[in-house]
LOBALUM-200050 format. One line per 5 residues: their letters; for each residue x, y, z of N, C-alpha, C. Coordinates in steps of 0.05 Angstrom, whole numbers, padded with zeros to 5 digits. Layout:
BEGIN
A	X Y Z X Y Z X Y Z | ...
//
This chain:
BEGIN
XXXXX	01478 01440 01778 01505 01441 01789 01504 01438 01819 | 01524 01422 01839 01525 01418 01857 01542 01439 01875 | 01538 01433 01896 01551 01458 01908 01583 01459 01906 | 01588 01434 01903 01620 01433 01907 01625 01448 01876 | 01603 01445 01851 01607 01459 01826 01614 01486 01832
XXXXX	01593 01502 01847 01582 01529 01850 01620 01535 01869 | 01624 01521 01884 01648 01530 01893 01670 01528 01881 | 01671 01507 01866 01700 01516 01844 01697 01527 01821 | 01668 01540 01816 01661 01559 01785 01674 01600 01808 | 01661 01599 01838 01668 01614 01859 01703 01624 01850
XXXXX	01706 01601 01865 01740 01598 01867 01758 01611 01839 | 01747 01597 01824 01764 01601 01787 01751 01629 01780 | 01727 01649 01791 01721 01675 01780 01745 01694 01806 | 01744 01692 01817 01762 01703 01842 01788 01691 01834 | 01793 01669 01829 01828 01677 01814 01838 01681 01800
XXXXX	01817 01685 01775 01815 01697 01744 01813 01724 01749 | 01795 01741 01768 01791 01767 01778 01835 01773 01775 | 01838 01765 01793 01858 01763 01813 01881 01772 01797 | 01874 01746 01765 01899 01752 01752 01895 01788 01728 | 01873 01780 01721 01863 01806 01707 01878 01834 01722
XXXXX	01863 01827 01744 01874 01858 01757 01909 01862 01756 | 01918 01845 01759 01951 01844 01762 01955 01846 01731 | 01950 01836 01712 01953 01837 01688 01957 01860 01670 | 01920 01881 01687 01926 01906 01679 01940 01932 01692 | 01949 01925 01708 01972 01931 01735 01992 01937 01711
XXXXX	02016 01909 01714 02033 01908 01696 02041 01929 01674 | 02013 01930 01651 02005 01943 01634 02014 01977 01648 | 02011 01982 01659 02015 02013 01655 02042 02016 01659 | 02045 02042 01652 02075 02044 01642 02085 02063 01673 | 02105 02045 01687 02111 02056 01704 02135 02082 01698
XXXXX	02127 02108 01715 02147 02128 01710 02174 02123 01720 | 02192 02131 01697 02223 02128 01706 02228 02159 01714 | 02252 02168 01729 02264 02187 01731 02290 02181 01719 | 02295 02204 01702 02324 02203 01690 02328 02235 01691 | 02361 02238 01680 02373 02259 01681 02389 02258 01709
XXXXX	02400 02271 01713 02412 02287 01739 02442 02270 01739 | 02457 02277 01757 02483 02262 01763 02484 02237 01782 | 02492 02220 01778 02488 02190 01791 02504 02190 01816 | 02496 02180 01830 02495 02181 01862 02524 02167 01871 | 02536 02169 01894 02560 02158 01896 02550 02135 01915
XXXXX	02559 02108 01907 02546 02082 01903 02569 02065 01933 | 02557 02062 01962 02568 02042 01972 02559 02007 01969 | 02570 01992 01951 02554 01965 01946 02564 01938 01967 | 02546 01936 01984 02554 01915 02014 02551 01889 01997 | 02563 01866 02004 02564 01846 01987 02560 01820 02004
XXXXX	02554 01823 02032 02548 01789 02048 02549 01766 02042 | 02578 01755 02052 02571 01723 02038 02588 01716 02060 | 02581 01694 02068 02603 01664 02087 02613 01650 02071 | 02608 01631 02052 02623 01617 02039 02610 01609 02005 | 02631 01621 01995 02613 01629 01968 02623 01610 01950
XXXXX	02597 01604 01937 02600 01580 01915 02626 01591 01891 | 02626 01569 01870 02640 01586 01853 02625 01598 01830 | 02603 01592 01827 02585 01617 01814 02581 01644 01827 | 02580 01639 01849 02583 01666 01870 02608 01686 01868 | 02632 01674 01870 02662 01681 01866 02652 01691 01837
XXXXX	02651 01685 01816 02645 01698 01785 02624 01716 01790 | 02612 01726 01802 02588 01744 01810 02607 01766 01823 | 02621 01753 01837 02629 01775 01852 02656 01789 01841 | 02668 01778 01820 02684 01790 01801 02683 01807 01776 | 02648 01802 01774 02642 01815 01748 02640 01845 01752
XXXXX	02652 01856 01728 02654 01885 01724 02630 01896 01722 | 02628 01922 01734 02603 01931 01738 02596 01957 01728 | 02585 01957 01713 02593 01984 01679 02568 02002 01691 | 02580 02008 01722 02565 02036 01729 02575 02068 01726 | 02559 02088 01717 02592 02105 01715 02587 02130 01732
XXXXX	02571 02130 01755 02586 02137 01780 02605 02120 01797 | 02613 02138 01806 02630 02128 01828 02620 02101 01854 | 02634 02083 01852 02623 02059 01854 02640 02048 01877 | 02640 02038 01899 02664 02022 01919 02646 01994 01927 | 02655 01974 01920 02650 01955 01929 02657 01931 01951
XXXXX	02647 01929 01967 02661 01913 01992 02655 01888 01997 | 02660 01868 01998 02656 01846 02011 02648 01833 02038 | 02631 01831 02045 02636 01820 02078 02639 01792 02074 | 02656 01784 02095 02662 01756 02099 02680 01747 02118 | 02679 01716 02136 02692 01713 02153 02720 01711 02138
XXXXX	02720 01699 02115 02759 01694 02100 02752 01713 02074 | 02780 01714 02072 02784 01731 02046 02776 01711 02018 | 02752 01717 02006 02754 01695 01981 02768 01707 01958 | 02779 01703 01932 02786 01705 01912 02766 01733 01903 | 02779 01752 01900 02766 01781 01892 02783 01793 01861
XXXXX	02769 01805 01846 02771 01822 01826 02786 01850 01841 | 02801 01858 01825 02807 01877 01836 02796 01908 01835 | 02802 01919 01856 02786 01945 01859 02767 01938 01884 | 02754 01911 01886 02741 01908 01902 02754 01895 01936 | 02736 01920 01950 02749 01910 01981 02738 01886 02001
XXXXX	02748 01876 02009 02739 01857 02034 02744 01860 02058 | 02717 01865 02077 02719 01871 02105 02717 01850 02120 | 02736 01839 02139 02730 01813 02153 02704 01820 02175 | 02689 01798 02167 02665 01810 02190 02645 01758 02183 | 02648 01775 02217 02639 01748 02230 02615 01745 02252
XXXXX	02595 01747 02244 02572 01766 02262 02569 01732 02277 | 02553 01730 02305 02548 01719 02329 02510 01717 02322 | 02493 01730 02312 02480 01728 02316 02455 01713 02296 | 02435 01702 02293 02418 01688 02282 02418 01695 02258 | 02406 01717 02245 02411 01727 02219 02443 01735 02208
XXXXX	02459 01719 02205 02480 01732 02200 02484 01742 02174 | 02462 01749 02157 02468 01772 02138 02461 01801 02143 | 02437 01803 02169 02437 01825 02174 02463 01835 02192 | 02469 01817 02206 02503 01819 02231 02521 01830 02204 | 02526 01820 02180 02546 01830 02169 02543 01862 02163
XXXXX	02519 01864 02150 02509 01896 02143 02503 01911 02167 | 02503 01899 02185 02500 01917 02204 02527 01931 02218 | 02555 01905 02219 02580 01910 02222 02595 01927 02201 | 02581 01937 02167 02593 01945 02158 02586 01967 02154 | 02560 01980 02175 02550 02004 02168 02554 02023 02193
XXXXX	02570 02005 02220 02585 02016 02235 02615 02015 02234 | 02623 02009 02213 02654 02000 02204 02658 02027 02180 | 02642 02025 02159 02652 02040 02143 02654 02065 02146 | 02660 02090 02125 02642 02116 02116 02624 02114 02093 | 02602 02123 02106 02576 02120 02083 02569 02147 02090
XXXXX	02577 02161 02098 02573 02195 02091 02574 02208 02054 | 02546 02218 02056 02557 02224 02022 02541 02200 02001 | 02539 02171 02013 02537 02156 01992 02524 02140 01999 | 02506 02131 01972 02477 02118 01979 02483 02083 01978 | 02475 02069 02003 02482 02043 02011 02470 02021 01993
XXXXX	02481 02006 01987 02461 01985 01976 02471 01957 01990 | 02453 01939 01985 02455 01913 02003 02449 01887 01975 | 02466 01874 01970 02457 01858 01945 02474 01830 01952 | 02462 01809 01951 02474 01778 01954 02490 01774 01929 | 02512 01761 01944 02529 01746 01926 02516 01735 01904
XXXXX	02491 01716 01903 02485 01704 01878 02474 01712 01864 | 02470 01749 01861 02462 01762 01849 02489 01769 01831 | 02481 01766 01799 02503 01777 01776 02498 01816 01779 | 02509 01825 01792 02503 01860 01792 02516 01870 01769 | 02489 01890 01751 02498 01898 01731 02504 01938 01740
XXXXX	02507 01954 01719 02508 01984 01732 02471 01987 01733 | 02468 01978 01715 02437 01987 01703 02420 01978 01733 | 02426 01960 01749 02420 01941 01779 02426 01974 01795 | 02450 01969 01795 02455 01997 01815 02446 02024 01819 | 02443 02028 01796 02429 02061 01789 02400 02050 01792
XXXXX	02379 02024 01789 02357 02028 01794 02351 02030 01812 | 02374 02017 01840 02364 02006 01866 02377 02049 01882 | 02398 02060 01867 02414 02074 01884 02388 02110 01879 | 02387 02103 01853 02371 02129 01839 02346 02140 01855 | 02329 02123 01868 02300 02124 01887 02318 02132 01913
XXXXX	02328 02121 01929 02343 02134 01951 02355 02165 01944 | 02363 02167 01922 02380 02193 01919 02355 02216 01921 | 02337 02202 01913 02302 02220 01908 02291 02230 01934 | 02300 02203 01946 02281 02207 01981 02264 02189 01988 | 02266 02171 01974 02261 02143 01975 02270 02123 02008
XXXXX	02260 02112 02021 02266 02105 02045 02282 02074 02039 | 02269 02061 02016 02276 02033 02022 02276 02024 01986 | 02291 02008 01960 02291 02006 01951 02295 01969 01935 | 02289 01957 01924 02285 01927 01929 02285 01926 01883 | 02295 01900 01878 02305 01889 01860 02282 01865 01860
XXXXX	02271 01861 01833 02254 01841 01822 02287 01811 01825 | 02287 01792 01831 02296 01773 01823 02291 01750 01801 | 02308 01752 01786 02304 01748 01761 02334 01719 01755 | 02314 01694 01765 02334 01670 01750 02334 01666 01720 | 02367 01666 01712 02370 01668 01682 02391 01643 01679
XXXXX	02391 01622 01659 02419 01603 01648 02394 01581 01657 | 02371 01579 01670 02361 01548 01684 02356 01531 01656 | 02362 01505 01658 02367 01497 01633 02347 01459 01646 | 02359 01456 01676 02338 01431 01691 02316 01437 01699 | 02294 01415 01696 02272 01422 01706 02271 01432 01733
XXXXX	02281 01432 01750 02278 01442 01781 02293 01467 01778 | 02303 01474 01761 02324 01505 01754 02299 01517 01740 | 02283 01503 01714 02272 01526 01710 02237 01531 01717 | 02231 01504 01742 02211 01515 01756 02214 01535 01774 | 02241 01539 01790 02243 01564 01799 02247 01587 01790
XXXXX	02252 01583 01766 02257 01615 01750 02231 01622 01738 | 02215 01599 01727 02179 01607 01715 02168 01608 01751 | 02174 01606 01774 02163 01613 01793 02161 01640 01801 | 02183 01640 01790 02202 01682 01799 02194 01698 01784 | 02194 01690 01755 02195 01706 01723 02159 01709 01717
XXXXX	02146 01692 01709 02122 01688 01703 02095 01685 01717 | 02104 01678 01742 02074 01674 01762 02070 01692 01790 | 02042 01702 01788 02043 01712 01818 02061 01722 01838 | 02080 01702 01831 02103 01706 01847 02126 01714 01849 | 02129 01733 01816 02149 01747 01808 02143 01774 01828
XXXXX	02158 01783 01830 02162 01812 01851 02149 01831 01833 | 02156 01828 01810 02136 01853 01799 02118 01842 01789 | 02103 01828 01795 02073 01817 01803 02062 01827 01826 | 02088 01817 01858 02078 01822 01879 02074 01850 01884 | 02094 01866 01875 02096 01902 01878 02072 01904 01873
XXXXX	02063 01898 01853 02039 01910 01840 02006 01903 01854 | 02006 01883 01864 01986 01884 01883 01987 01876 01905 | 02010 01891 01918 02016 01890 01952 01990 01907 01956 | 01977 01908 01982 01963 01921 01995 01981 01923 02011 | 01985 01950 02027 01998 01958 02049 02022 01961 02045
XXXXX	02040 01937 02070 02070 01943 02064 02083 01931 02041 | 02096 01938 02017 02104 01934 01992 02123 01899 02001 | 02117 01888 01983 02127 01863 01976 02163 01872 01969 | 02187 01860 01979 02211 01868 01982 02225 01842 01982 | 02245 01841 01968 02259 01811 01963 02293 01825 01969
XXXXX	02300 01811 01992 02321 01815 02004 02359 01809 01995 | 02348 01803 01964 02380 01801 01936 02383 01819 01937 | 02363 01840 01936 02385 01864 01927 02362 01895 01936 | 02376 01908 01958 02366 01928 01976 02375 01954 01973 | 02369 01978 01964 02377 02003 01978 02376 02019 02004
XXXXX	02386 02011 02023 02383 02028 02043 02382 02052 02048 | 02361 02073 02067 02374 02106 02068 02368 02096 02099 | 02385 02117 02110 02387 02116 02135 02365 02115 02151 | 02340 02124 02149 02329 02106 02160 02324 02078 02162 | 02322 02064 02140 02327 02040 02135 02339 02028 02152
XXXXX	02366 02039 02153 02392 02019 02168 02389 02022 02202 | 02368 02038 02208 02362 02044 02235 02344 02026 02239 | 02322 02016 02226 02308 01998 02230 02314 01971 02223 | 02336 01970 02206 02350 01941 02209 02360 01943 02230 | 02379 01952 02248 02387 01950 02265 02375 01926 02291
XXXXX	02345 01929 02285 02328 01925 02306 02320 01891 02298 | 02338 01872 02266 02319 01853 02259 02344 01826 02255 | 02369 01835 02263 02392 01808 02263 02383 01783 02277 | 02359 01785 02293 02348 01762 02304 02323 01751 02289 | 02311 01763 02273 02290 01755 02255 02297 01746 02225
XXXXX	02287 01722 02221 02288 01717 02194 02262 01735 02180 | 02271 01740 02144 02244 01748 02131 02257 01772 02135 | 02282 01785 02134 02279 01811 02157 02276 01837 02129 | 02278 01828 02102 02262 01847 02088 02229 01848 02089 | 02219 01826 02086 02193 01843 02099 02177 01847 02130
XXXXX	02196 01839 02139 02196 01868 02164 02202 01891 02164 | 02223 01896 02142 02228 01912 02148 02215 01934 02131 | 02203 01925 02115 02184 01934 02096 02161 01945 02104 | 02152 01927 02132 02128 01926 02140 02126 01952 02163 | 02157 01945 02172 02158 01970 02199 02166 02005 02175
XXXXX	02171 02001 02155 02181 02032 02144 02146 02037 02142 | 02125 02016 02137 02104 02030 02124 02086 02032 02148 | 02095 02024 02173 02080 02035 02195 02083 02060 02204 | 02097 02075 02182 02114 02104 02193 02106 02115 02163 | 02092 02105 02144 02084 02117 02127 02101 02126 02102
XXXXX	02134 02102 02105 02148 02102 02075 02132 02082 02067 | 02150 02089 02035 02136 02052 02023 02165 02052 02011 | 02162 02026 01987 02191 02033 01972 02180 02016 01944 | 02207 02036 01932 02210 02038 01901 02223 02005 01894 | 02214 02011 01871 02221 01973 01851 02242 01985 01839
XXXXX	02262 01971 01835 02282 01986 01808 02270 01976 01790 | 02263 01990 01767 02263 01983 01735 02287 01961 01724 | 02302 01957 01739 02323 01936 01727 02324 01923 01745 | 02325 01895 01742 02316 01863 01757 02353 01856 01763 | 02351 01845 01784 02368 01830 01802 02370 01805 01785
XXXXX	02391 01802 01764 02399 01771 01753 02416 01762 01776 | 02402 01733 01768 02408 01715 01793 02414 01679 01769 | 02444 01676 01769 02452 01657 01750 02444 01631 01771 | 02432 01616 01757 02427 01590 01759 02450 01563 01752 | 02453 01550 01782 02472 01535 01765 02462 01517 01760
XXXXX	02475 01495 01734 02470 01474 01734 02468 01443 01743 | 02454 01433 01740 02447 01398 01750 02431 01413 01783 | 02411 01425 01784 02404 01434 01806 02375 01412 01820 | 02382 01407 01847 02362 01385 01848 02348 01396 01864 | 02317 01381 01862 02287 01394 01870 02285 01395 01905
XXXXX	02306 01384 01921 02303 01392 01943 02314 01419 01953 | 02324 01430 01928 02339 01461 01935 02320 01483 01934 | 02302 01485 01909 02281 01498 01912 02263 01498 01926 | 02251 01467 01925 02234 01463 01948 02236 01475 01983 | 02262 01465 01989 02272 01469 02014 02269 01502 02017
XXXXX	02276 01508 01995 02280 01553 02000 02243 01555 01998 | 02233 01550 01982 02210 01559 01981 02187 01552 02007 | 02197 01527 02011 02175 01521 02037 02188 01540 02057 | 02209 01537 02056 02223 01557 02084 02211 01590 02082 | 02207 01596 02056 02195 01626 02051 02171 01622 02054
XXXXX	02148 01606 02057 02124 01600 02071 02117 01600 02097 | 02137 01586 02112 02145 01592 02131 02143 01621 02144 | 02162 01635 02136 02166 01664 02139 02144 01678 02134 | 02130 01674 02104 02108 01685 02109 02089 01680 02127 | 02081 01660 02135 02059 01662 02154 02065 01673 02188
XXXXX	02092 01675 02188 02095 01688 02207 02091 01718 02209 | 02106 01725 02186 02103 01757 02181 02077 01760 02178 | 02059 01749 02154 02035 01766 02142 02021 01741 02141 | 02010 01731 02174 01980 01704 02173 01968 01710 02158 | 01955 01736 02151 01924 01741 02135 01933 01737 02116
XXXXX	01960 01742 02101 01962 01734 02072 01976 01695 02068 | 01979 01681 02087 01983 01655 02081 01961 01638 02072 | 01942 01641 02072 01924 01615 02065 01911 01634 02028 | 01930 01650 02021 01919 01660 01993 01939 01653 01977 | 01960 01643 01979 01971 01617 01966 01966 01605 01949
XXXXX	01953 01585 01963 01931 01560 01946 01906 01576 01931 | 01899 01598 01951 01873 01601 01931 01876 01626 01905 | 01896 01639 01907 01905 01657 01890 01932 01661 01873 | 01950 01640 01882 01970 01644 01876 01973 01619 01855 | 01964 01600 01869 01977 01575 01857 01954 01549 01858
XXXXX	01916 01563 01838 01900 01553 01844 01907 01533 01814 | 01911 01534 01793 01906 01530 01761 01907 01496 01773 | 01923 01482 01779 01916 01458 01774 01906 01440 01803 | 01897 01455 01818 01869 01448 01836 01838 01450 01823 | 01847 01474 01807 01819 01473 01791 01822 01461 01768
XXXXX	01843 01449 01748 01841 01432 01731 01824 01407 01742 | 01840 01394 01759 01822 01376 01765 01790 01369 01776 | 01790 01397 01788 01754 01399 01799 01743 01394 01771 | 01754 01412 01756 01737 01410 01726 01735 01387 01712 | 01754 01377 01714 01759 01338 01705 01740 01322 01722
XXXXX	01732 01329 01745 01721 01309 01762 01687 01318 01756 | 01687 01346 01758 01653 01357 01757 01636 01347 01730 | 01661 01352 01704 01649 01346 01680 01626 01372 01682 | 01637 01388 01687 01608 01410 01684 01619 01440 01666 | 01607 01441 01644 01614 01454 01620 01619 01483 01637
XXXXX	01601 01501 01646 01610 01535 01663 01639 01522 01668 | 01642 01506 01687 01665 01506 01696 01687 01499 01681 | 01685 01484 01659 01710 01486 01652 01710 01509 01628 | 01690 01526 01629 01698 01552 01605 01710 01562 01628 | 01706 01566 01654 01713 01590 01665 01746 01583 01679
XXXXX	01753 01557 01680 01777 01548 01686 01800 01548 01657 | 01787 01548 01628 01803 01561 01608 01808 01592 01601 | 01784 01590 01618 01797 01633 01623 01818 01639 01640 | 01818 01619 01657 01831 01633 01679 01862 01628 01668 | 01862 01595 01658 01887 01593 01640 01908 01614 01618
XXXXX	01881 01626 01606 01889 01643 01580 01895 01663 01601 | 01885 01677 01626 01896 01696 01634 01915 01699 01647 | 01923 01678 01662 01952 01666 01666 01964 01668 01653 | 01967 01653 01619 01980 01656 01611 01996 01683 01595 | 01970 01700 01583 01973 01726 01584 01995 01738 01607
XXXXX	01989 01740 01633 02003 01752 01651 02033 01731 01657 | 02033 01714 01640 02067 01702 01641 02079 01715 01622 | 02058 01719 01598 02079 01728 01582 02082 01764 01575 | 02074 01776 01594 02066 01812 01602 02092 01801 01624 | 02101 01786 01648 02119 01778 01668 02146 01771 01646
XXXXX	02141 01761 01631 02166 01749 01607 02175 01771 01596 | 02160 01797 01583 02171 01815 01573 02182 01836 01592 | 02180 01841 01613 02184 01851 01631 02211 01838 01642 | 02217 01819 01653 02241 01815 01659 02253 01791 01635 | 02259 01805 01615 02272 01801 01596 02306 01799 01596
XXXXX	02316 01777 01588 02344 01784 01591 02357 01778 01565 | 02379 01802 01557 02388 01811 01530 02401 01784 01519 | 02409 01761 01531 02423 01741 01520 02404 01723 01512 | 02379 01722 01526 02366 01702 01519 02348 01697 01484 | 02355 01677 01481 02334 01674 01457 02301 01670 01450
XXXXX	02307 01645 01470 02279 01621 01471 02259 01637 01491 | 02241 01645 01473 02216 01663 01502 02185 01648 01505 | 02190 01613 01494 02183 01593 01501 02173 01595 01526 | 02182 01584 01548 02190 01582 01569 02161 01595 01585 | 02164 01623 01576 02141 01631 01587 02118 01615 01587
XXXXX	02108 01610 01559 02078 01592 01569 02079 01565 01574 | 02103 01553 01590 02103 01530 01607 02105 01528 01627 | 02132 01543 01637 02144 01543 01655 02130 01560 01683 | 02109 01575 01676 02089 01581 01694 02078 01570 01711 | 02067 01545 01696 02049 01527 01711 02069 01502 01730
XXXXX	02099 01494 01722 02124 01484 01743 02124 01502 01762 | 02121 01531 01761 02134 01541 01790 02112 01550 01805 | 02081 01541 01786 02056 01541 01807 02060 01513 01829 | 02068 01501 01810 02061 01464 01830 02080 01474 01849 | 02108 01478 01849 02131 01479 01861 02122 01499 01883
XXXXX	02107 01525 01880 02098 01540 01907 02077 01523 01921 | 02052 01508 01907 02031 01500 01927 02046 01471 01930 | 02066 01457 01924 02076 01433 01935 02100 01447 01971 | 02110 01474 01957 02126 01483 01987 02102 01496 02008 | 02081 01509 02000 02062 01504 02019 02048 01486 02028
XXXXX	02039 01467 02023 02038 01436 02032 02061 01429 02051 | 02082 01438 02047 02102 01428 02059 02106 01449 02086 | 02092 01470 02078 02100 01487 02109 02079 01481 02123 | 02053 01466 02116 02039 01465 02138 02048 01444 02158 | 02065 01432 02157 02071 01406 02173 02101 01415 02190
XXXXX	02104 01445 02178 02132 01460 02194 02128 01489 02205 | 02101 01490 02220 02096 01517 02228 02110 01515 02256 | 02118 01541 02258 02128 01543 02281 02155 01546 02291 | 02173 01529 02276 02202 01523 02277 02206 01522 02248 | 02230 01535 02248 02245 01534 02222 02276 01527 02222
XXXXX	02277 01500 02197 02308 01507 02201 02326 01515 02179 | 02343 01539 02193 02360 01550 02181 02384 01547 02180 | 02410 01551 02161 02440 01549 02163 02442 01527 02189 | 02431 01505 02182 02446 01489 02202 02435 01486 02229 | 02415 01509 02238 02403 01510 02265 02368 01508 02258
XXXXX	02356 01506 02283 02332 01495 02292 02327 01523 02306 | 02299 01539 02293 02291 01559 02311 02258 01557 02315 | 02244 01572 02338 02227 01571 02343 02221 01599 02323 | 02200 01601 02317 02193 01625 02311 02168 01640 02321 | 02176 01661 02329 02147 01690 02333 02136 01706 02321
XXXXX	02114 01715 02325 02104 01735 02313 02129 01753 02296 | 02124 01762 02273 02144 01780 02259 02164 01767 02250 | 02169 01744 02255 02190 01731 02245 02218 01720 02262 | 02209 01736 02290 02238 01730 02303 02241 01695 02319 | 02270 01696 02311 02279 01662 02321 02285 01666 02346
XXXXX	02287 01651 02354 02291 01641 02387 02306 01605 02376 | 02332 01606 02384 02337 01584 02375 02330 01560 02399 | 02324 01528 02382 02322 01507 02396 02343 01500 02409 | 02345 01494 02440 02371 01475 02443 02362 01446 02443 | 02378 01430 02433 02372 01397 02431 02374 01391 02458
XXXXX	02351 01368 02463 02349 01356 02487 02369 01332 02474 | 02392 01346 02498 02409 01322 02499 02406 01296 02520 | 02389 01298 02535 02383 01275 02556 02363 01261 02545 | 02349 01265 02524 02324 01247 02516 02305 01264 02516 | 02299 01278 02525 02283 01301 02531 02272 01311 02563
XX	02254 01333 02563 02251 01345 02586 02247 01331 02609 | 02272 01341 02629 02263 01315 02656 02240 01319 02669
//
């Protein structure tokens, strides 16, 4: 065997390791807390201009049975369900989802009641609320929602949902073998007051859940997963520069936030069909037993990820042992694509430089041709 052998038999035991360990992660049965009386629930709702899957998200009844107030931020009043309030709020600054939560947590009263922070294109169920509200009521500093795409029916719909649901890159994959500051996906948040003190500090940073993740665990919080996943409805006819575009942009972010963890990507996240082909090219028998292990353990841990964020409408649990390997290509095709966009990112419309931790500094266009 040649050395380039010896390095992709290397490579495929270290990302077979990789998946094993997360596999038997998964496997244990994480402790719930139940009993006691349910917490009185403020639910922040951030949106600028909301699709109309969004509008039906944000109307759906929410069969929590504490006491529950739900608010809207937004520059116009959109079409609301009733019961639910809308705060006009128009933030100035780079992140304007943290400008809205930040205007509504000097606007409201949240005395008494535990904050939550959840996107519009999140479907919020009660079972969502009490997982994200219940860890705060505990003493919990920071609380975060698995995202979970459900309805994807196009191939670019349901490589992002086998990206989210089934691989590596499901949140309760990443929870499970964060080293350090806990892996945090910014749909759907519990804040406790500390929390909202250290957002305070990140309306100029994109990524600003894991910053903010990263600054609670420099102070020695961490935070809780809810046991109930953040559905996130997929619409249909969805085209591959939507995913693509979000996911390279979240590569982006990561390598700003966490360099040491960007280049484990390709080699841990999203190796299976880099090493298909070494094995196709080597023709060397170790290697391709040890690249069908790595397969079977993949696929194992899609479908341990499949039962886990399970959703009650669904039938077809197919999906799992395909749709794994679409939202592998789809992550190492948006990393490919961030290496050629380090540095600047663009967001809502603007051009930013980016720094250490994630913060933007926006571009101004050289309107004269460039620097005189």
């Amino acid at each position: 065997m040649n050395a380039l052998g010896f390095f992709t038999l290397g490579w495929t035991v270290m990302a077979g390791g990789f998946s094993a360990v997360a596999l038997a992660r998964l496997h244990r049965r994480a402790s719930v807390t139940t009993g006691g009386s349910l917490p009185s629930v403020l639910l922040l709702r951030p949106v600028d201009a909301p699709t109309p899957l969004e509008l039906e998200n944000l109307a759906r009844t929410i069969d929590y049975a504490g006491p529950l107030e739900q608010v809207v931020l937004s520059p116009y009043r959109p079409r609301l369900a009733e019961g639910v309030r809308w705060l006009p709020s128009d933030p100035v600054c780079p992140n304007r989802k943290v400008g809205h939560l930040l205007y509504a947590l000097e606007t409201l009263d949240v005395r008494g009641r535990v904050v939550l922070a959840v996107d519009a294109d999140v479907a919020v169920t009660g079972a969502l609320v009490e997982g994200l509200a219940a860890p705060l009521a505990a003493g919990a500093a920071l609380s975060t929602a698995a995202p979970t795409p459900v309805g994807a029916v196009d191939a670019a719909g349901r490589a992002m949902a086998g990206l989210l649901r089934y691989t590596h890159h499901s949140f309760r994959a990443l929870h499970a073998m964060s080293a350090g500051a806990q892996a945090v996906c910014g749909k759907a948040l519990g804040l406790s007051p500390r929390a909202a003190e250290e957002l305070a500090g990140l309306s100029d940073h994109i990524g600003e859940d894991l910053e903010l993740a990263k600054r609670l665990h420099a102070h020695g919080l961490d935070v809780a997963l809810s046991p109930a996943p953040a559905w996130v409805p997929v619409a249909h006819g969805t085209s591959w520069r939507v995913p693509l575009e979000r996911f390279t942009r979240w590569m982006q972010v990561l390598a700003s936030h966490r360099p040491g963890l960007y280049p484990t990507v390709p080699l841990l996240f999203t190796p299976t069909v880099p090493l298909l082909l070494l094995a196709a090219w080597l023709h060397e028998g170790a290697v391709w037993l040890a690249v069908a292990a790595l397969v079977a353990v993949r696929t194992l841990l899609s479908l341990r990820l499949a039962a886990l964020s399970r959703v009650p409408e669904e039938t077809d649990t197919g999906h799992a042992l395909t749709d794994w390997l679409q939202g592998e290509l789809l992550l190492l095709a948006a990393f490919v694509a961030s290496l050629t966009r380090q540095g600047r990112v663009t967001w809502r419309g603007h051009t930013y430089a980016l720094e250490a931790g994630g913060r933007m500094v926006r571009v101004t266009p050289q309107w004269s041709g460039g620097p005189g």
